[in-house]
C-alpha positions as CSV (number, residue, x, y, z in Angstrom):
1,X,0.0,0.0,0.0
2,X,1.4,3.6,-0.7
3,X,1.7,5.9,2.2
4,X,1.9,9.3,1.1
5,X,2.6,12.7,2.6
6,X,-0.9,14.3,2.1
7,X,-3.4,15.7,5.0
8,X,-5.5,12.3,4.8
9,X,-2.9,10.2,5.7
10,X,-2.2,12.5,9.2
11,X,-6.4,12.9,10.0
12,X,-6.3,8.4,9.9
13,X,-3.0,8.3,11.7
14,X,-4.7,10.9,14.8
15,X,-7.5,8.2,15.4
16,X,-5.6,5.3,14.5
17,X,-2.6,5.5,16.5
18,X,-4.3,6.7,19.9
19,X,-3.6,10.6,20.0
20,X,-7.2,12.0,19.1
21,X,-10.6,10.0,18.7
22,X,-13.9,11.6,18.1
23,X,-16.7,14.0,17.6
24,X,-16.9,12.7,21.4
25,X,-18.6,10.1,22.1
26,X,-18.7,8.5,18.9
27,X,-20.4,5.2,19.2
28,X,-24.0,8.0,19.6
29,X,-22.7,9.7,16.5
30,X,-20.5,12.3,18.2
31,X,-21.7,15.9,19.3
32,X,-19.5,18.6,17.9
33,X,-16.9,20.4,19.4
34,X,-16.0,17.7,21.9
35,X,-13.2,15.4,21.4
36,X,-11.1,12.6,23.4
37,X,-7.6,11.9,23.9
38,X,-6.5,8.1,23.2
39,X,-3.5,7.1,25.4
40,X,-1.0,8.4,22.9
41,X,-2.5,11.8,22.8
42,X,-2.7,11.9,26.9
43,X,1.1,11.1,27.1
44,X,2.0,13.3,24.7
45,X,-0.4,16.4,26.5
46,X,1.0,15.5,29.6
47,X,4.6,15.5,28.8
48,X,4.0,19.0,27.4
49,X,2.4,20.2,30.6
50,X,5.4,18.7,32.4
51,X,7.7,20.5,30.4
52,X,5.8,23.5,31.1
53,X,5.3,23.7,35.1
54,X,9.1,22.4,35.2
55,X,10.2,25.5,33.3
56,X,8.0,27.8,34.8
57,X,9.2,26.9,38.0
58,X,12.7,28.0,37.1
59,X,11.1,31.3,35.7
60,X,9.7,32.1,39.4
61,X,6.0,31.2,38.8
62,X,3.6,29.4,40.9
63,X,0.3,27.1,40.1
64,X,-3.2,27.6,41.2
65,X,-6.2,25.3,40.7
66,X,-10.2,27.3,40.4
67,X,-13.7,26.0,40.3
68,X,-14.6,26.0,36.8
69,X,-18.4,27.1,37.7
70,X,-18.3,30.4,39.0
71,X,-21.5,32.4,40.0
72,X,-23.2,34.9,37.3
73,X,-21.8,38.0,39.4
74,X,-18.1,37.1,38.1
75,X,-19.2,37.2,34.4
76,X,-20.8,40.7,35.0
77,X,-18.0,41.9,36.2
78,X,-15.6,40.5,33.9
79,X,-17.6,41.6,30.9
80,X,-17.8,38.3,29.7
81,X,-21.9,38.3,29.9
82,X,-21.6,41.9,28.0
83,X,-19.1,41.6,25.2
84,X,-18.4,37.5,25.0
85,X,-20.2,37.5,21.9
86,X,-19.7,36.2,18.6
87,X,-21.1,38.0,14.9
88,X,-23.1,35.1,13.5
89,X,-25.6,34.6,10.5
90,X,-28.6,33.5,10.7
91,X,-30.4,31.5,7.8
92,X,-34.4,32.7,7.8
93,X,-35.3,29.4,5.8
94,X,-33.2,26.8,7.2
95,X,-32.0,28.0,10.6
96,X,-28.3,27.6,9.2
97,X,-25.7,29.6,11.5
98,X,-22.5,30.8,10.3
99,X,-19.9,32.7,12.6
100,X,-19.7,36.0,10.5
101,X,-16.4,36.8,10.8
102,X,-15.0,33.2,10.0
103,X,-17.2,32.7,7.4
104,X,-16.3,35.8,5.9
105,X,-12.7,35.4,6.1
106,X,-12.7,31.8,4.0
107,X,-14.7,33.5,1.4
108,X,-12.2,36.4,1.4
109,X,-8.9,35.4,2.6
110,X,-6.8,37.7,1.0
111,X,-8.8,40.9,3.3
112,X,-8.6,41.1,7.2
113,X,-11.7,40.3,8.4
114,X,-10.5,40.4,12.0
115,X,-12.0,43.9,13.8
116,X,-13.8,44.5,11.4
117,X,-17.1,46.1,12.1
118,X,-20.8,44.7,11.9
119,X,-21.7,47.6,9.4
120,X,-18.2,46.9,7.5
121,X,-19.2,43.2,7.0
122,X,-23.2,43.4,6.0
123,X,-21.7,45.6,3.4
124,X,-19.6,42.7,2.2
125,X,-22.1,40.6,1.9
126,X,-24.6,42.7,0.3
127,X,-21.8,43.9,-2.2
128,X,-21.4,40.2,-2.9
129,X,-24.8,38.7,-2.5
130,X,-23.8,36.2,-0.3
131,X,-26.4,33.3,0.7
132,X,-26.8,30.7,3.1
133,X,-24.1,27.6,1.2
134,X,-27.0,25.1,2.5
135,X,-30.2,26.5,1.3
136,X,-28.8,29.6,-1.1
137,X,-31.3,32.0,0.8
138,X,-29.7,35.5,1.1
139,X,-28.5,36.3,4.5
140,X,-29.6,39.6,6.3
141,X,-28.2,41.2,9.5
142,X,-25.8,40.3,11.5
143,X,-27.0,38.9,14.9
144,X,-24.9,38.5,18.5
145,X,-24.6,35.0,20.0
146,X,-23.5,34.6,23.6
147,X,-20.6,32.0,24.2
148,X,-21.5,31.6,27.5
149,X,-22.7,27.8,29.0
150,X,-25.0,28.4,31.8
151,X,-26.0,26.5,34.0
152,X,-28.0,26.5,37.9
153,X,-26.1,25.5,41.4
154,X,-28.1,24.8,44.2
155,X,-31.6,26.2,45.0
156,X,-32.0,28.4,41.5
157,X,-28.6,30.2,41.7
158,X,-27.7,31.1,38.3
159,X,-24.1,30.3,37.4
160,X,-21.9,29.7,34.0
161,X,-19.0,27.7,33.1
162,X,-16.0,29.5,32.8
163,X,-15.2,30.7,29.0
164,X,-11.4,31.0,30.6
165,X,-9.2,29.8,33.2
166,X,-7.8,33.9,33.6
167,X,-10.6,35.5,35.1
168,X,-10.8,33.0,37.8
169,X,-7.0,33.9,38.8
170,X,-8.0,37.2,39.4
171,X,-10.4,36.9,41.8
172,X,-7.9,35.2,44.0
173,X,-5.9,38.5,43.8
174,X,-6.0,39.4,47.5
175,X,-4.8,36.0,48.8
176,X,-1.9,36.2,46.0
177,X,-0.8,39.3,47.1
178,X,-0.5,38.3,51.0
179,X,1.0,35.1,49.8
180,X,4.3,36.6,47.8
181,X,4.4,39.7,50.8
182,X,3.9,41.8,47.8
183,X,6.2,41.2,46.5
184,X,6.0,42.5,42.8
185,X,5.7,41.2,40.0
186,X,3.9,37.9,41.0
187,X,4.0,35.4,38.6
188,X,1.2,32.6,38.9
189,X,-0.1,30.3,36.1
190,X,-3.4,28.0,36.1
191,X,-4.3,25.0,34.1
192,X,-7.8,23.9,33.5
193,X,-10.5,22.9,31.6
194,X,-12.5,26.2,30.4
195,X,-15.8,26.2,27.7
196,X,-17.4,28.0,25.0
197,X,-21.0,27.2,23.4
198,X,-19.2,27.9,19.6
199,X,-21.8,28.1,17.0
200,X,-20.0,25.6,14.7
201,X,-17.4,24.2,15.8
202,X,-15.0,22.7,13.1
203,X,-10.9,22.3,12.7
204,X,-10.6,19.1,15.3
205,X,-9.6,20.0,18.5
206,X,-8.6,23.6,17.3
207,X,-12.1,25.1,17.9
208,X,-14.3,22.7,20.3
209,X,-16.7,23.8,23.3
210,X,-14.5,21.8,26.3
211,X,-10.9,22.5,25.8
212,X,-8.1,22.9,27.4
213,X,-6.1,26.3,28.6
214,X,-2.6,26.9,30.3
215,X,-2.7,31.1,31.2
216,X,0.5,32.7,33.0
217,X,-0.7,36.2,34.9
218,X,1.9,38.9,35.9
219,X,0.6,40.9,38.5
220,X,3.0,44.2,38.4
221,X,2.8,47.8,38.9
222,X,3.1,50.4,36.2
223,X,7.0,51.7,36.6
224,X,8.3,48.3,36.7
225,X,6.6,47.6,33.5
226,X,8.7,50.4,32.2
227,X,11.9,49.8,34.2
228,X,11.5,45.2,34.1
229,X,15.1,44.3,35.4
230,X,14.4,40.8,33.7
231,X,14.5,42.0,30.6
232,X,17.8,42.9,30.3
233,X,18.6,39.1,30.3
234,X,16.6,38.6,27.0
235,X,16.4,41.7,25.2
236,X,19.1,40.7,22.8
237,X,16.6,37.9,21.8
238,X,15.3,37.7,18.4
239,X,12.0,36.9,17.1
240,X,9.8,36.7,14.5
241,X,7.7,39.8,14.7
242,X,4.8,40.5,12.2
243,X,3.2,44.1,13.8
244,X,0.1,45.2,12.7
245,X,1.5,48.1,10.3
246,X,3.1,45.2,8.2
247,X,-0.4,43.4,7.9
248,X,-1.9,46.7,6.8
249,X,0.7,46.5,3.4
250,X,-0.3,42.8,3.3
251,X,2.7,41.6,4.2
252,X,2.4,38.2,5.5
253,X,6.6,37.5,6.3
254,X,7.6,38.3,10.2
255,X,10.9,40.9,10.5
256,X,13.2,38.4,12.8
257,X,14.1,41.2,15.1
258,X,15.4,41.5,18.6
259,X,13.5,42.7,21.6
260,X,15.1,46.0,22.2
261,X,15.0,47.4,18.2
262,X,11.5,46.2,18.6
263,X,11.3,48.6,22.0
264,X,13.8,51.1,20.0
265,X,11.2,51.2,16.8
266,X,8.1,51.1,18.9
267,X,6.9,48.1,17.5
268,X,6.4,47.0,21.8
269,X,5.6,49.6,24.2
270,X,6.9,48.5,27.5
271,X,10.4,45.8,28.4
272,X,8.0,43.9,30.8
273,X,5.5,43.0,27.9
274,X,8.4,42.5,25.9
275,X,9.8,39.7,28.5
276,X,6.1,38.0,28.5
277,X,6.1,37.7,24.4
278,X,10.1,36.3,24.6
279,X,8.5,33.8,27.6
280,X,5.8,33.0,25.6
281,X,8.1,32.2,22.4
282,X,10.6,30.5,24.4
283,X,8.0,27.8,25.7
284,X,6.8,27.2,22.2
285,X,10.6,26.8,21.1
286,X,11.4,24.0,23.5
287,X,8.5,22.0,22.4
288,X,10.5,21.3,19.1
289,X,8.6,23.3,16.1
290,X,11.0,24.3,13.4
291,X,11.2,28.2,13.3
292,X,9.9,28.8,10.0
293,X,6.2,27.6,10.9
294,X,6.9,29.9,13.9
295,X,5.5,33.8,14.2
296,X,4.2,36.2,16.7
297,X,1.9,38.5,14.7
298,X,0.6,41.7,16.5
299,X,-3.5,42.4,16.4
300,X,-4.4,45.8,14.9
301,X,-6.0,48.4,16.9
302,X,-9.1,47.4,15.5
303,X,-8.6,43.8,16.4
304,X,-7.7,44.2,20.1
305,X,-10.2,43.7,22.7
306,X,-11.8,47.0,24.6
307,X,-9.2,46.6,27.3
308,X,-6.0,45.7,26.2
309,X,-3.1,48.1,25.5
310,X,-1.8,45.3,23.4
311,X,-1.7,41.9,22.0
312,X,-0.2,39.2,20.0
313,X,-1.1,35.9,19.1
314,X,2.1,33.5,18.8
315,X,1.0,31.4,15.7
316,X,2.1,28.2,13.8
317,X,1.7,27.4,10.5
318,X,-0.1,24.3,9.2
319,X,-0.5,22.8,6.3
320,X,-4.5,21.9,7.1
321,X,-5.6,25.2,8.5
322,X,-2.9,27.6,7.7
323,X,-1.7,29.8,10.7
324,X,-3.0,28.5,13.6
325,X,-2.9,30.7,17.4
326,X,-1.6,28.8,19.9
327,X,-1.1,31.5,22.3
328,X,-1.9,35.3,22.8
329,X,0.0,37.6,25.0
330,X,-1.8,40.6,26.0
331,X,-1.2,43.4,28.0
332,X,-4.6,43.3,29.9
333,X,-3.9,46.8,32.0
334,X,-5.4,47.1,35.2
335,X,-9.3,46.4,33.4
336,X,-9.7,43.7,35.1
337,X,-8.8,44.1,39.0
338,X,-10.6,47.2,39.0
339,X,-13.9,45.4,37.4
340,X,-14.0,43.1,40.3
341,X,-12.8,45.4,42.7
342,X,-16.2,47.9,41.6
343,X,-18.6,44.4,42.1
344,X,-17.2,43.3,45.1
345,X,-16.4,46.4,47.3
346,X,-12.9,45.6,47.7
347,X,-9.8,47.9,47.2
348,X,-7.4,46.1,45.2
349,X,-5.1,49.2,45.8
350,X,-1.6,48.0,46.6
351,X,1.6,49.8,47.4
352,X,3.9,50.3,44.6
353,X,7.8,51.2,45.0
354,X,10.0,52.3,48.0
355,X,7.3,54.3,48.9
356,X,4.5,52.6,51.1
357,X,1.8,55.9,49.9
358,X,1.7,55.3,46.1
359,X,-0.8,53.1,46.1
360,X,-2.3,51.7,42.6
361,X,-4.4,48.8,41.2
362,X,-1.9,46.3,39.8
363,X,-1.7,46.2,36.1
364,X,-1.7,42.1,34.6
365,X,0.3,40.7,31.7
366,X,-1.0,37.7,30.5
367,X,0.6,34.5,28.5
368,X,-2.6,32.4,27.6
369,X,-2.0,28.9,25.6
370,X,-4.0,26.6,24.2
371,X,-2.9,22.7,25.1
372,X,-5.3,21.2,22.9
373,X,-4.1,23.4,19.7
374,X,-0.2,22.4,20.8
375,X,-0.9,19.0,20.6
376,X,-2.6,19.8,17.2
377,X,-0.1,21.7,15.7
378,X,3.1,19.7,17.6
379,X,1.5,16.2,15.2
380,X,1.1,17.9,12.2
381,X,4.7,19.9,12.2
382,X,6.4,16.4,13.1
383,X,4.4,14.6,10.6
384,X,6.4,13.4,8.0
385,X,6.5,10.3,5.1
386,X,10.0,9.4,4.3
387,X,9.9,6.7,1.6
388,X,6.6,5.4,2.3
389,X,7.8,5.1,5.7
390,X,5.6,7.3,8.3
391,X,7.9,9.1,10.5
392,X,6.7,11.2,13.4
393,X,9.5,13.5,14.6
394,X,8.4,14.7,17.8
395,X,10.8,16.4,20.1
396,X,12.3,13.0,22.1
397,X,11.6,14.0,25.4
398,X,7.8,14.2,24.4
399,X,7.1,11.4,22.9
400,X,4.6,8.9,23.8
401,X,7.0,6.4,24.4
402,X,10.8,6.9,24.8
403,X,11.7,3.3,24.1
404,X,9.9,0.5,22.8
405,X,12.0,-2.9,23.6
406,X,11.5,-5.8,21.3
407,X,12.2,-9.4,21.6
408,X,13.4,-10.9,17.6
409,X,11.4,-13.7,18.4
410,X,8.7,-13.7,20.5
411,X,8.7,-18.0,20.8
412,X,12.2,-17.8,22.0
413,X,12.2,-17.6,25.7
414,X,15.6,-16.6,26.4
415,X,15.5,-14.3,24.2
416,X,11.7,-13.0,25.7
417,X,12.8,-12.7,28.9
418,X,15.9,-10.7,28.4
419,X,13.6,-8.5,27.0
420,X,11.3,-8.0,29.5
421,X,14.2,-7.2,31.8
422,X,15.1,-4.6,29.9
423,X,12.0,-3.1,29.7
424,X,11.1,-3.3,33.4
425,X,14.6,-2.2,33.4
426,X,13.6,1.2,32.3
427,X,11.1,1.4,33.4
428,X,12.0,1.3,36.5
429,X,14.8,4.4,36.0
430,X,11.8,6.3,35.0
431,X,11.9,5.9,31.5
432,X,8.9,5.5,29.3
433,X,9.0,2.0,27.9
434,X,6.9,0.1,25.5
435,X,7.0,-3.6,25.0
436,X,6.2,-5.4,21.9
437,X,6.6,-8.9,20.9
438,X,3.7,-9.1,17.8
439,X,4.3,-9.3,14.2
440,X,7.4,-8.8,12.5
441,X,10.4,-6.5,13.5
442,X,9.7,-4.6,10.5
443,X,6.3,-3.6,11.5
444,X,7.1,-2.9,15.1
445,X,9.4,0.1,13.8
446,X,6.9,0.9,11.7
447,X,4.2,1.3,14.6
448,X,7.1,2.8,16.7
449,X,8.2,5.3,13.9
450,X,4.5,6.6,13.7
451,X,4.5,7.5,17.5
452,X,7.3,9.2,17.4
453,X,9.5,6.9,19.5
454,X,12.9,7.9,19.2
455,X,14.6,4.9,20.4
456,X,13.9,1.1,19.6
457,X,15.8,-1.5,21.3
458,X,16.1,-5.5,19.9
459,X,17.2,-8.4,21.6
460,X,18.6,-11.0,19.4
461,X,20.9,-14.1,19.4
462,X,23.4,-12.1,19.6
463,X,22.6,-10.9,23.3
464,X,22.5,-14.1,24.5
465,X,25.7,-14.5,24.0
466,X,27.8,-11.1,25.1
467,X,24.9,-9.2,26.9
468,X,24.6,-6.4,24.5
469,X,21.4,-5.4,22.8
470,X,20.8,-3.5,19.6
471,X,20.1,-0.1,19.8
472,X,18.1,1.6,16.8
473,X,17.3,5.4,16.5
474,X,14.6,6.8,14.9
475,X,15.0,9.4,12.2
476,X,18.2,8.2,11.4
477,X,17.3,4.3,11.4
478,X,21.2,3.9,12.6
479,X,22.2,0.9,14.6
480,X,24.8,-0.1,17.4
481,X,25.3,-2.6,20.2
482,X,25.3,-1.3,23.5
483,X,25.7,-3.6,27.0
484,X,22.3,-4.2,28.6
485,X,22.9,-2.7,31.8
486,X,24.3,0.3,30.4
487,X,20.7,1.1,28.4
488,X,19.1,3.4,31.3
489,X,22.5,5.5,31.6
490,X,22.6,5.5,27.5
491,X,19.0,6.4,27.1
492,X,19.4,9.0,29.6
493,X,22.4,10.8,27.9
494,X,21.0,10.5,24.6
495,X,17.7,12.6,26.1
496,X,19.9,15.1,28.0
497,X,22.1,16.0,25.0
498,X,18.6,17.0,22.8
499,X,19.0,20.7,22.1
500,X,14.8,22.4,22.2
């Protein structure tokens, strides 16, 4: 059978090979926008989010955990009941709803449909006498759609699912300032599930109503956003920046820039913004994407929510769905303590400085990703077919499985056991093993190679003899003999010496 390098061949090997299954559940047909993670998929997620808390340890951050229902008085406050609303359209004859703004943009992809306004975008659609694609009845106005899931808790109290984990951080503001002696900036992150009653959800586990977010907060006061010590460590850094002036000429190609021309040319305002987009580009980097299917591309003053001074999503480029956001930083301001401090009655007024009486509401910086669009965009950049050979070249250290240990023969049992030593072996260093004895040794690369394991191991004759095993690598199918009891320690160094 020929295997070839087309998008058909990566949709069958997500459901075959255990890293995505669904529409959720699927044996009742599947509901839309709700998706499962087969073991693959769950190792690979939670090697990610491992990465992730161990390198934002280093980087002075600390995890919270929120109730994902919150009551309807947060949502007010937030704005979320106000302005978390999407443009749709509306069929009169079938009932057919479109998200305006997406729709819009597949029809047109060569204008920027993002921002624009409701006015702005019945005018395209009258100019083009665009119809319902189900039923071809003309559309008319634009309506507003509420993303919000509510539901009741207790005796009638009205309460909603959290669209976000962020807002939910916030409202802990009080007991985060006593806890770090306010000390400034604090740095906190939360991981959670959040959710989003989307119109029509479509693109996999890009757009689905449960998902998955991972949102860093900076809590900081307004002259050390100008004056950010930290920045000076990373301000030589350069990045691919595409700013919203460059989107305007339809220009599509990032300037790779460092952080302080980009502070010099006023492409970024402030070093401590500047230090959240380098954090958020530098946790993307380690994951393993190539840097040409990397940008961070600036939203236009149009595009930028009502409170934000600024913001960037950090995108990837895919061959299914072209650029994909996997993370936005924004510069949030001090919007939303002083929301929640209006609702609630309390002053979130903190000292600022050497001086105890210059008092102000904390300003936040914000680092939001998307887990579920990671893993998404992670599979498809490591996808590759390499003489009909499937070859998935995940970064090592997140791969489902690190090893996978085979026996030659699996009715030889000399050579079976050996082989389960090895791989209780490893496992028991810690080390992510797979065993598999079934079908030939050519297909049990072949299943390896499509995980992404890096790092076969056989055990033949041969190791019955001097107690050495053969080692194989992935991508570059090379071979050697190693000694069995040096595998852990060989393993090991191979995964330290990986450069993100």
């Amino acid at each position: 059978m020929k295997i070839d390098n087309t998008i058909e061949t990566f949709n069958s090997l997500l459901k075959r090979r255990g890293f995505i299954w669904g529409p959720s559940p699927e044996i009742y047909g599947g509901l839309a926008g709700f998706y499962s993670y087969g073991p693959a998929g769950m190792a690979l997620k939670n090697k990610v989010l491992s990465l992730f808390r161990q390198e934002l340890r280093a980087f002075g951050f600390g995890e919270v955990e929120c109730p994902t229902i919150m009551p309807e008085i947060v949502w007010k406050a937030s704005g979320h009941l106000e302005r978390f609303i999407d443009p749709v359209l509306k069929c009169k004859k079938c009932d057919t709803m479109q998200r305006a703004d997406k729709f819009l943009q597949d029809l047109f992809p060569d204008l920027m449909i993002d921002g624009m306004s409701y006015d702005k975008m019945e005018e395209l659609i009258d100019k083009n006498n665009i119809s319902c694609p189900k039923c071809d009845t003309p559309f008319e106005k634009i309506e507003e759609y509420n993303l919000m899931l509510k539901t009741e808790v207790g005796a009638g109290n009205i309460a909603y699912l959290r669209p976000e984990t962020a807002t939910t951080t916030y409202l802990l503001f009080n007991r985060l300032d006593q806890d770090a002696r306010r000390q400034y900036p604090v740095k906190i992150f939360q991981y959670g599930k959040a959710y989003r009653n989307e119109i029509s959800p479509r693109q996999q586990v890009l757009r689905m109503r449960a998902f998955d977010q991972f949102e860093l907060q900076l809590f900081i006061g307004k002259e050390q956003e100008m004056d950010y010590e930290d920045f000076n460590e990373v301000k030589t850094y350069e990045l691919p920046l595409l700013n919203w002036r460059l989107q305007e000429e339809n220009i599509d190609i990032p300037n790779t820039i460092s952080l302080e021309k980009a502070l010099n040319d006023n492409i970024l305002k402030k070093p401590a913004y500047a230090y959240c987009i380098y954090l958020g580009y530098y946790l993307t980097k380690i994951l393993g994407y190539p840097e040409e299917v990397i940008r961070l591309r600036q939203h236009s003053p149009n595009e930028r929510a009502h409170y934000a001074d600024d913001a960037w999503d950090l995108e990837i480029k895919t061959n299914q769905f072209g650029w994909v956001e996997i993370c936005g930083i924004h510069d949030r301001t001090e919007y939303d303590l002083r929301r929640h401090g209006e609702f609630s009655n309390q002053n979130f007024e903190v000292p600022m400085g050497q001086d105890p009486k210059n008092k102000e509401i904390p300003q936040i910086l914000e680092i939001a990703f998307g887990p579920d669009r990671i893993i998404y965009t992670l599979l498809e950049t490591a996808f590759n077919v390499e003489d009909g050979r499937i070859n998935l070249k995940l970064n090592p250290t997140l791969a489902p499985n690190t090893v996978a240990v085979f026996p030659l023969v699996k009715n030889k049992e000399s050579i079976r056991k050996i082989a389960i030593d090895v791989h209780k072996n490893l496992l028991k260093h810690r080390i992510s093993s797979f065993f598999d004895a079934a079908g030939s040794i050519g297909k049990r690369y072949r299943r390896q190679d499509e995980l992404g394991t890096p790092f076969c191991i056989t055990i033949d004759y041969e190791s019955l003899k001097d107690n050495t095993v053969t080692i194989r690598e992935r991508d570059t199918m090379k071979q050697r003999r190693i000694e069995i009891s040096k595998v852990p320690e060989v393993i090991n160094d191979k995964l330290l010496n990986i450069t993100p």
